[in-house]
N, C-alpha and C positions, 0 to 999 in steps of 0.2 A: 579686729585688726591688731589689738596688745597683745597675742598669742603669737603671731605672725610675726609682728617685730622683732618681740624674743627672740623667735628662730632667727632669725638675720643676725641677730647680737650673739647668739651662741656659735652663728657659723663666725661671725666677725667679718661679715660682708656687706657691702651697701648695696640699693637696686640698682642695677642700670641693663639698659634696652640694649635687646640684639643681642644678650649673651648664648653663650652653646651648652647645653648640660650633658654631662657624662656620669654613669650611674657606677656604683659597685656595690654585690651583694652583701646582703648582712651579714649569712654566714657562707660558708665554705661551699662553693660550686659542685655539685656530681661533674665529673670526667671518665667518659666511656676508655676502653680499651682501647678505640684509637685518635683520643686525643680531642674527642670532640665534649662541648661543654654543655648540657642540657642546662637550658634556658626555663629558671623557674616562673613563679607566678610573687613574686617578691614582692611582697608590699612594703616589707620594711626596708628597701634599699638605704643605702647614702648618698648623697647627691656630692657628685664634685663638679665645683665649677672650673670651666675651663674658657680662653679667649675673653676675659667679661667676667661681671658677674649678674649674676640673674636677676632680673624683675620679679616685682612680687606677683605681679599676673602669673609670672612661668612659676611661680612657688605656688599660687594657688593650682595649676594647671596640676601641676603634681602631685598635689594631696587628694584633689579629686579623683587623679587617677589610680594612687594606690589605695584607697578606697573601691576602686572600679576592681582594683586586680582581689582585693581583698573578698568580694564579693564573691569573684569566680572561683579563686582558692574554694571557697565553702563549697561551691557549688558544684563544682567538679570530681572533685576528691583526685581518685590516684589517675584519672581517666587525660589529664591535660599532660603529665610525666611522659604516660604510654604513646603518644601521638607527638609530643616532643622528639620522642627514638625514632618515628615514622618521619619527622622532618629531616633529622641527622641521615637517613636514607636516602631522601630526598635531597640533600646537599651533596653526596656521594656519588649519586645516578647523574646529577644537572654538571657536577665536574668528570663524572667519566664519558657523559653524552653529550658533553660540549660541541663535538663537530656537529650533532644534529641542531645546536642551533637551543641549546637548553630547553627549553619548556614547550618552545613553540611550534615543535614538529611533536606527529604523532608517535606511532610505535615502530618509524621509520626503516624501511628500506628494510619488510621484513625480518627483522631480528628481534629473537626474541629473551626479553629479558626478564630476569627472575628475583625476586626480592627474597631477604629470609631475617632472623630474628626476632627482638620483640616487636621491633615495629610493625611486620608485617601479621604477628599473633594480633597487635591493637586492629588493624585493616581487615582482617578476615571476621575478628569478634566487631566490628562497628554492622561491616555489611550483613551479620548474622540478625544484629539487634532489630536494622530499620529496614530489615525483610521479612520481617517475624512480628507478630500481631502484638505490638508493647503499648497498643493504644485499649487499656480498659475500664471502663466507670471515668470517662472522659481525662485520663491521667496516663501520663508515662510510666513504665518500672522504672525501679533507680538509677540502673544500671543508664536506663535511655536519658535518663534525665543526667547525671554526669555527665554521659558523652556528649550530650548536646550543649551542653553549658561549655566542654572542652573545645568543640567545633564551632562554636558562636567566635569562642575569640579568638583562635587561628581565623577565621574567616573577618572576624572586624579587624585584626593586624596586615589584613591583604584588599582592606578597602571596602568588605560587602560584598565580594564576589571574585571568582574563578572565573574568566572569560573564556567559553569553550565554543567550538563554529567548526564548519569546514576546512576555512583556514588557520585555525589554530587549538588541536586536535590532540587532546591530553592520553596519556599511556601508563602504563606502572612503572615507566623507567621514572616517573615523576611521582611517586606514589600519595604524596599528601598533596599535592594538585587534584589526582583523580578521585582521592576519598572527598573532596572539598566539592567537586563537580558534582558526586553523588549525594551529597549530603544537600547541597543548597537549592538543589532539584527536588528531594522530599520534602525540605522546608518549604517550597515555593508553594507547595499542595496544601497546606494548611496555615498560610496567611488571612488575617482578615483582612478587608476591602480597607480600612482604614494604614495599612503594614505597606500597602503595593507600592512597589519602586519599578523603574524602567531597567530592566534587566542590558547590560552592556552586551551581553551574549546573544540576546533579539537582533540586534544589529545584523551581526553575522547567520543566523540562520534562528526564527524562521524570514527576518526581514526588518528593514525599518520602514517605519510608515512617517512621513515627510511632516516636519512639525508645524506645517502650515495648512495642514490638509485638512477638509472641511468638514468638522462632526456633523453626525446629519441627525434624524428622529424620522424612522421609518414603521410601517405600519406594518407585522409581517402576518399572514392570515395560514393558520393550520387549521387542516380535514380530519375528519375521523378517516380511521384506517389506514390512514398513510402512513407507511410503512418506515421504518427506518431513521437516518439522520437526515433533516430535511434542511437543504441548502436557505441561505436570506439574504445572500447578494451584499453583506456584510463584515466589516473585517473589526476585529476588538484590537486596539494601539497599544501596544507594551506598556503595563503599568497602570491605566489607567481605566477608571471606573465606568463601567457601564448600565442604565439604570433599565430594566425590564418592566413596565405598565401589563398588568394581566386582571382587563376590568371582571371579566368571567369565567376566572379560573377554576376549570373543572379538570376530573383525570387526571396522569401524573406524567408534569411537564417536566425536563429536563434540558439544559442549557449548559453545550458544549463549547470552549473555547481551544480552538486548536483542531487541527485535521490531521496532525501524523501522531497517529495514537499507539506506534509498537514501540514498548517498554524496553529499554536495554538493561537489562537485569548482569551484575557481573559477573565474570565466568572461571570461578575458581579455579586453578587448577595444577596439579602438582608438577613438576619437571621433574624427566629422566637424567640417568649419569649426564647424559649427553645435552642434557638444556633443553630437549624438547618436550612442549606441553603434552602430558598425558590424558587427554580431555576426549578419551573413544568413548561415545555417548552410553555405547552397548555395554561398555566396562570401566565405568566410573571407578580410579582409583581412591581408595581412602588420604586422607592429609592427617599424618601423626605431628599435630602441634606443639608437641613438645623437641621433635625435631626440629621443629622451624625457630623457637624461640633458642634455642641451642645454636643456631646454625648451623645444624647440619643438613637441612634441606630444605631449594628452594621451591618457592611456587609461584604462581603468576595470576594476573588477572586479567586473563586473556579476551577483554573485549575494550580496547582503545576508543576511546566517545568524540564522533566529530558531532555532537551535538546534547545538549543536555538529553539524560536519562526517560526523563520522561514529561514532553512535551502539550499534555491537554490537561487539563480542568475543568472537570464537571460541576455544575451543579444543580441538585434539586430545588426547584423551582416552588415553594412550596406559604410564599405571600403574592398577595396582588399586584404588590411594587416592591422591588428585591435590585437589589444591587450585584454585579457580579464582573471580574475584573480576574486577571491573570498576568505576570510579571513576564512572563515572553510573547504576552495580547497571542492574535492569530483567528483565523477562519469562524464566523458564529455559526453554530448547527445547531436546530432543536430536537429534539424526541418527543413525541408527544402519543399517549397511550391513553385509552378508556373514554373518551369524550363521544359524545354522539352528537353534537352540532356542531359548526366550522368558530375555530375560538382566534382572536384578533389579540395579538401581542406587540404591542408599542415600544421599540427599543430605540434607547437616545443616547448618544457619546461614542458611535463607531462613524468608519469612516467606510466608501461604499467599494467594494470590488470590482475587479473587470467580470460582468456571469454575465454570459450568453447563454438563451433558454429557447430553444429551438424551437419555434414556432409560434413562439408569441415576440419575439426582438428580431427585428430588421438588421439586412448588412449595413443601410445608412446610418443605423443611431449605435449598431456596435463601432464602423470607423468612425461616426463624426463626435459620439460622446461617450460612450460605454466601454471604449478598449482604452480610455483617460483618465479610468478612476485609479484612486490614487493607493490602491492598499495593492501591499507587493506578490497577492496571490490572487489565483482567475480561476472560474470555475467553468464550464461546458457542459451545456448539461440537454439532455433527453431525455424521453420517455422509459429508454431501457437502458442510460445509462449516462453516468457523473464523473467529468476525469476534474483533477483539482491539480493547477501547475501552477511553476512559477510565472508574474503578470509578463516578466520579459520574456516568457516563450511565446506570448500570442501578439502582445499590443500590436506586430507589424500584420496581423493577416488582416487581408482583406475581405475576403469570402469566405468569412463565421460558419455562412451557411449550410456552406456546402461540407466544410469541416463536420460540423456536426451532425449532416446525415451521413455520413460514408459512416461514422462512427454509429450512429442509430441506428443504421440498418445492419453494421456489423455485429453487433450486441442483439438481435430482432434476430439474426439467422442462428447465431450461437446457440442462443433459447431456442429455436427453431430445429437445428436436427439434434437437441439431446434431449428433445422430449418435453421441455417445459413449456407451459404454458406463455401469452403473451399478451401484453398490455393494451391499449387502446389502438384504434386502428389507423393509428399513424406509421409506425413502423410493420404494425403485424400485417394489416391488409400488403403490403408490397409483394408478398409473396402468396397469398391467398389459391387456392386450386393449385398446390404444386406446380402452379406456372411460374416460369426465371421472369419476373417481370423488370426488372432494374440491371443493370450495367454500366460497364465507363466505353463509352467512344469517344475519341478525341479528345483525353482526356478529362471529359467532362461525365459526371450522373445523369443520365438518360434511360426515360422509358423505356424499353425493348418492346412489350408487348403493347401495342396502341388501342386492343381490345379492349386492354383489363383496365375499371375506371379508375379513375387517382383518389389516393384515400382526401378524407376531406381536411386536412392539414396542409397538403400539398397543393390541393385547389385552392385555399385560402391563401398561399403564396403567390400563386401562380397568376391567381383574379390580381393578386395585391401590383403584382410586378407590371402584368396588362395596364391596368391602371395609372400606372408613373411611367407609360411608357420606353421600360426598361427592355434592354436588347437580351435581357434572360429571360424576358416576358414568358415563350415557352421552355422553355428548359426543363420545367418537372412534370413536363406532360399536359397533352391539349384541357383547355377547363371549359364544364360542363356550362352551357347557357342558365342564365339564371332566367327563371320565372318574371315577367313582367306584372307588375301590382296594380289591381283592378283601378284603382286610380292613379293616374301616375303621374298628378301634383301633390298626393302624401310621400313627401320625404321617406324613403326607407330606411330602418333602421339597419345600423352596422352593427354586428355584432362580432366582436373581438373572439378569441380564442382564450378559453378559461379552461380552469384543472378544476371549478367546485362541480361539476358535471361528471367529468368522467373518472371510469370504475379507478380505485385508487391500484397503485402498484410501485414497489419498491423496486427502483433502480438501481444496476449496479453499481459502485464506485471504485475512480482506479484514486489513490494518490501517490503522488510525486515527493521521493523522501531526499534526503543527504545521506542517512546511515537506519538501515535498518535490524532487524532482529535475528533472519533467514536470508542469506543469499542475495542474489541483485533484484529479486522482486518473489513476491507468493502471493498464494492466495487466500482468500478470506475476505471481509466485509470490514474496510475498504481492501484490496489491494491494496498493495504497500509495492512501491522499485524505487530504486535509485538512480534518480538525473536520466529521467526517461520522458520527461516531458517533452523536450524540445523535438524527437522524434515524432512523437504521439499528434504534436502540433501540426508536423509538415505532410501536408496531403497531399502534395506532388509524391513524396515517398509512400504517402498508405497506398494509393492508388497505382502504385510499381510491385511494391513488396510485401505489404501491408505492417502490421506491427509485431512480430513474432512472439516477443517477449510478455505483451501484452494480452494476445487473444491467447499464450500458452496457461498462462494465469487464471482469465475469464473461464477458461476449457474448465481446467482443477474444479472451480467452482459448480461447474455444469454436471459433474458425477460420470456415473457410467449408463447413463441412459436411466428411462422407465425398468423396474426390475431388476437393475442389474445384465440389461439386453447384453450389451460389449465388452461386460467383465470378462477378460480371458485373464492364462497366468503371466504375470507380469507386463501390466496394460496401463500401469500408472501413470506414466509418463507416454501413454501414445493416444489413447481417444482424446484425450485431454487438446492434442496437437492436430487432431485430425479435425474437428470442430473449429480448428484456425484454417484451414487447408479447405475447407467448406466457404469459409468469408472470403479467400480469396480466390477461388473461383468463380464463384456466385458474384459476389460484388467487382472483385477486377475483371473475371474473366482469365484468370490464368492456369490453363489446364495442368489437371494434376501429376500428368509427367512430367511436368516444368518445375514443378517442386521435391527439392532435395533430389536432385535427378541420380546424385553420386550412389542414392540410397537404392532407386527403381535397376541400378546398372550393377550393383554388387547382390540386392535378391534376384535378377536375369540369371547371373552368373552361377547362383547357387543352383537354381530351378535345374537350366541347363545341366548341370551335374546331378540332379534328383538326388539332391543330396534331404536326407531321411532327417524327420525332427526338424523342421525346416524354421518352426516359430522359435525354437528354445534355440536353436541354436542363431538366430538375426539378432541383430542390437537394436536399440528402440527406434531410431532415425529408420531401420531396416524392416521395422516391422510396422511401421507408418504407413509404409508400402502396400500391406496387406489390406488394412483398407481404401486408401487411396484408389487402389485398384479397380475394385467394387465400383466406387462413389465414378471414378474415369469412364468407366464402361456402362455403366446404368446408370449416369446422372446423381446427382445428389437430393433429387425428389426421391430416389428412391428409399437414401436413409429419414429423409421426412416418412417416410410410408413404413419404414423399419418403426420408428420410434412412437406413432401414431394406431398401430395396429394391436389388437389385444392379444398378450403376452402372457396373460396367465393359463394357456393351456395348451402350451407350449411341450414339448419332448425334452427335458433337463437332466438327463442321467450322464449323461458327459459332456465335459470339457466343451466343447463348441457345437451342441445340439440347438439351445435357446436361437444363438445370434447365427446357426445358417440357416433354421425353420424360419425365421421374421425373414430374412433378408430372401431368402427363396420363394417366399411367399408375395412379400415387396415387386420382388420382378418377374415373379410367376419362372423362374427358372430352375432347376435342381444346382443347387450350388457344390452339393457334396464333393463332386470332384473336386473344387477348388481349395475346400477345406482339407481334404487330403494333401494336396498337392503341401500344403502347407506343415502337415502332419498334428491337425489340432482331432483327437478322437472324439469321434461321434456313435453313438447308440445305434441299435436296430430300430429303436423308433424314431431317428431320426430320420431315416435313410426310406423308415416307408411313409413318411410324411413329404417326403419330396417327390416320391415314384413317380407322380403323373405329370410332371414338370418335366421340358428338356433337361439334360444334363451340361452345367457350363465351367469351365471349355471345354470344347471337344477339341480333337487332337489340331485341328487347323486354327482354332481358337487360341488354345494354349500357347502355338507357337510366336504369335504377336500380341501375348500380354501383357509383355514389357518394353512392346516397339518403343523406340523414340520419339518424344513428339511430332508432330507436323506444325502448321503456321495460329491454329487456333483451336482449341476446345468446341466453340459457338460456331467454325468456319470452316477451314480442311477438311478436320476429321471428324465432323460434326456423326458421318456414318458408325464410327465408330462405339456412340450411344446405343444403337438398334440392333435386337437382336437377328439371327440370322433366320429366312424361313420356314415358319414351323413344321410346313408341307417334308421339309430336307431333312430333317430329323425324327426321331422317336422318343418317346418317353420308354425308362429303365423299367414300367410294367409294359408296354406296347412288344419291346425287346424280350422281353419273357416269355411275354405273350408268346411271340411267334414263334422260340425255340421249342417252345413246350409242343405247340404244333405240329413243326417240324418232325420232332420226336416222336410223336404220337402217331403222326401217317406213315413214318417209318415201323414203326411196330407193325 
């Protein structure tokens, strides 16, 4: 304390409470060229007191902290100077962007704004460093290590954190806001469990989870083979610690927290005279940073964050009891690989999600307890497929159930005409024998075919609803008598519906994002869209329109068939959609001239004109058509019977040989005309692999293969499926036949 005093003696000041201190540096300030003062790391300031004079507490406060600064001085080196000129940017952008509102709008109302300087040389060299492999022999390069020592305390000067969300959507017009977003997003990936703090920015997206909500300790049971990221009906809390029990840990388990897993990596890129980003992916422009630090040219970083960079956390799973925790919490997945008996994992400190699991959860216990749990994401889930949304798109349905199979059997048909294989016979049997076995009347999923028997998932509902004498008792089709038991005062056993029995199979997954990486949704494993849940939830609309953007996605994922069958040139964007155009037929029942009709009315119009090159010159909406067509007139069994049939010896010397042999063969008709009609070329060994087949259309055919609909697919024009009689036409060898005859008795 007689050191301390001193100083008080030497200022000539007594203590007292409540005073204000104002600081001035030791030596002489840097002053940029327009006047601004780059703010050192000054540990030896002078204190002047102002209003008061200081307490000794505030004079110890202050030694501690130039000590604090003194440390970072070392530690930093030139690296805190550089990101200083990024804040003086940053002060210039928040006053020239003041009508947006400073900080708290994004990269507003379209305009684009360009940074240039040193500051932006430090912003381009930071995202270089912590996108570039500077982690080796478990140590930073130097370079990472300054930066990150410069980046700690501009981020401890702002609290510990950048708060970045939906609603408040950081830009480069803010530049050292956005380097801060990106920076405390990589830091967040390499905390240990003892570091985790409640991220302010979970709030805003992916959610807050209610600080009264009940930690639970659940038992989650993983299969060999099962494929993929497997849902636990559990949500990890922002910040805080979750403890994993793995009495029998074998194989190598993996423990994800988070489900929106695409990375927003930034997106360099130089401006034109004119301000606009140069960012043509095909002609990446170079960035001459010695321009930039000159000012003389700016650049931008053209991808604004409504949401941290990168939102999951992995970890390998690799003790019996492991701890593991994430500072924006979010959705548990596990992976689990190489085990050959079913392994039981004990998780304690999450709180539970809204997951409806089709076929083993009732609509009673999803309304009366299940759509009340408390974490702010919900999963849906099936045998062929997982959507993950936010809890407020679902809590108010009331019929899970039925939600979930329009969706099960839409994903079961998807897999169904592109060839893939299918899961257990909950959704696969529904369509079993190329029979349409399911439909919507009255709004409602109803059997159509009262033959074909109910797979045993849907008898288990069905027995279940009989039973609680429910008015949907029938609903998913009459249920088979059960066997009476040779004694029938032994209680019979119930037997629940389990996944440790049947063949394992990886479901697809959609999730539900704020901001993604590509466009408003793509494909891949999960899908990824933006704020597409709330559609996805509402089954009065699937069951109208179905989900466009959705099944276009699912399609992407589905390829181009067995072999490459529906590869033609420029198909990318159309099987993909026709595979959606199949769910809504088959499932709503909306024939295929009802869809994209603008599309079936301007290829009429071409036809009409026989106008030459017919596919190259359609646009893709336009060439949707082209199969639609097909699938309208021959059913959509028939592309099951295309995608089903053996394809490797096939006629493949051009262009559209493969996909008219399958599909000619499919309907037993000669398709060639039609493939002309369209101008896709076909070989001579196409053309005599079709010969003994009608040829379709013929001329009274052609003329109404663009009619407009009638009142139903399944109903009007149901004629319209069947070909006409065989007795009334020829086959193209029967026609040769008889010219060559002709010819012959002529001679």
């Amino acid at each position: 304390m007689r050191p301390f005093l001193t100083t008080l003696a030497a200022f000539g000041l007594a203590a007292a409470a409540g005073a204000q201190l104002t600081f001035r540096n030791a030596g002489p300030a840097e002053v940029t060229k327009q006047g601004h003062v780059i703010e050192k790391l000054d540990y030896d300031r002078k204190i002047v007191a102002t209003n008061g004079l200081p307490s000794a507490a505030e004079y110890r406060a202050e030694l501690k902290e130039r000590e604090r600064m003194r440390k970072v001085a070392r530690e930093a080196g030139p690296w805190f100077d550089a990101i200083q000129r990024l804040e003086i940017d940053q002060a210039e952008a928040e006053k020239k962007h003041a009508e947006d509102g400073g900080g708290v709008a994004g990269d507003g109302a379209g305009e684009v704004v360009g940074q240039t300087g040193q500051g932006m040389v430090a912003y381009v060299e930071t995202m270089r460093i912590f996108n570039s492999d500077t982690e080796e022999g478990g140590s930073l390069s130097k370079d990472a290590r300054q930066l990150k020592a410069a980046l700690d305390e501009l981020l401890y000067r702002r609290g510990g954190e950048v708060v970045c969300g939906p609603s408040r959507g950081v830009s480069i017009k803010w530049p050292l806001e956005l380097l801060l977003v990106r920076y405390q997003s990589w830091k967040a990936q390499r905390l240990g469990m003892d570091e985790l703090y409640p991220a302010k920015s979970a709030d805003l997206w992916p959610g807050k989870v209610p600080a009264d909500a009940e930690r639970v300790r659940k038992t989650v049971r993983l299969y060999p083979g099962e494929g993929g990221w497997v849902s636990t009906g559990l949500y990890v809390p922002p910040g805080e610690v979750v403890t994993l029990d793995c009495g029998g840990l074998t194989g190598t388990l993996t423990a994800r927290i988070g489900c929106h897993s695409d990375n927003l990596p930034p997106k360099i890129v130089p401006l034109d005279e004119d301000g606009r980003p140069m960012n043509n992916p095909y002609d990446p422009q170079p960035i001459n940073m010695m321009k930039v630090k000159m000012g003389w040219q700016q650049i931008t970083d053209d991808r604004p964050l409504w949401r941290w960079p990168d939102m999951v956390r992995d970890f390998r799973v690799t003790k019996k009891r492991q701890e593991i925790g994430h500072v924006l919490g979010g959705v548990l997945w596990f992976r689990w690989e190489g085990g050959r008996r079913p392994m039981d994992v004990e998780v304690s400190g999450c709180v539970r999600m809204p997951w409806f699991r089709l076929g083993l959860d009732t609509n009673e216990a999803w309304v009366s307890e299940i759509s009340k749990y408390p974490a702010p994401w919900a999963e849906v889930q099936t045998k062929t497929i997982i959507l993950t949304v936010p809890s407020e798109d679902v809590r108010h349905i009331q019929d899970m159930q039925a939600l979930a199979q329009w969706w099960g059997k839409a994903a079961a048909i998807m897999l169904r005409v592109s060839g893939h294989g299918l899961p257990t016979d909950s959704e696969a049997d529904n369509y079993r024998g190329d029979r349409r076995e399911w439909g919507i009347r009255d709004k409602k999923l109803v059997q159509l075919n009262p033959d074909a028997p109910p797979d045993a998932e849907e008898l288990a509902r069905a027995a279940a609803a009989a039973a609680a004498d429910s008015p949907d008792a029938n609903r998913y089709g009459p249920a088979q008598e059960e066997p009476v038991p040779q004694n029938p005062n032994t209680p019979k056993a119930i037997k629940r519906p389990s996944r440790e029995d049947e063949p394992k199979w990886t479901p697809m997954r959609i999730v539900d994002d704020t901001q993604i990486n590509l466009g408003a949704g793509h494909s891949g494993y999960p899908i990824m869209c933006i704020d597409w849940g709330a559609g996805m939830m509402n089954l009065a609309a699937l069951q109208r329109v179905g989900s466009w953007g959705a099944l276009h996605e699912i399609g992407h994922n589905m390829g181009q068939g067995p072999g490459g069958v529906f590869s033609l040139p420029g198909n990318g964007e159309v099987v993909n959609n026709f595979y959606g155009t199949c769910v809504m037929n088959l499932l709503n029942g909306t024939a295929f001239n009802r869809i994209h009709r603008s599309s079936w009315d301007a290829v009429a119009a071409m036809a009409a004109k026989k106008t030459p090159d017919l596919w190259t010159k359609a646009s893709v909406g336009e060439r949707l058509v082209f199969y639609m067509t097909l699938a309208h007139h021959f059913g959509v069994e028939s592309v099951m019977r295309v995608v089903k049939g053996d394809l490797s010896k096939l006629p493949a010397d051009a262009t559209g040989d493969k996909l008219c042999c399958a599909w000619s063969r499919a309907v037993q008709r000669d398709l060639t005309p039609y493939f002309e009609l369209w101008g896709l070329p076909l070989s001579k060994a196409a053309y005599t692999y079709t010969q003994d087949w009608v040829p379709w259309p013929s001329a009274d055919e052609q003329a109404a293969l663009f009619d407009k609909p009638l009142d139903s697919r399944y109903g009007d024009d149901a004629a319209l499926a069947l070909p006409p009689n065989p007795e009334d036409a020829k086959t193209r060898r029967q026609l040769r036949a008889r010219e060559h005859f002709k010819k012959t008795a002529t001679d």
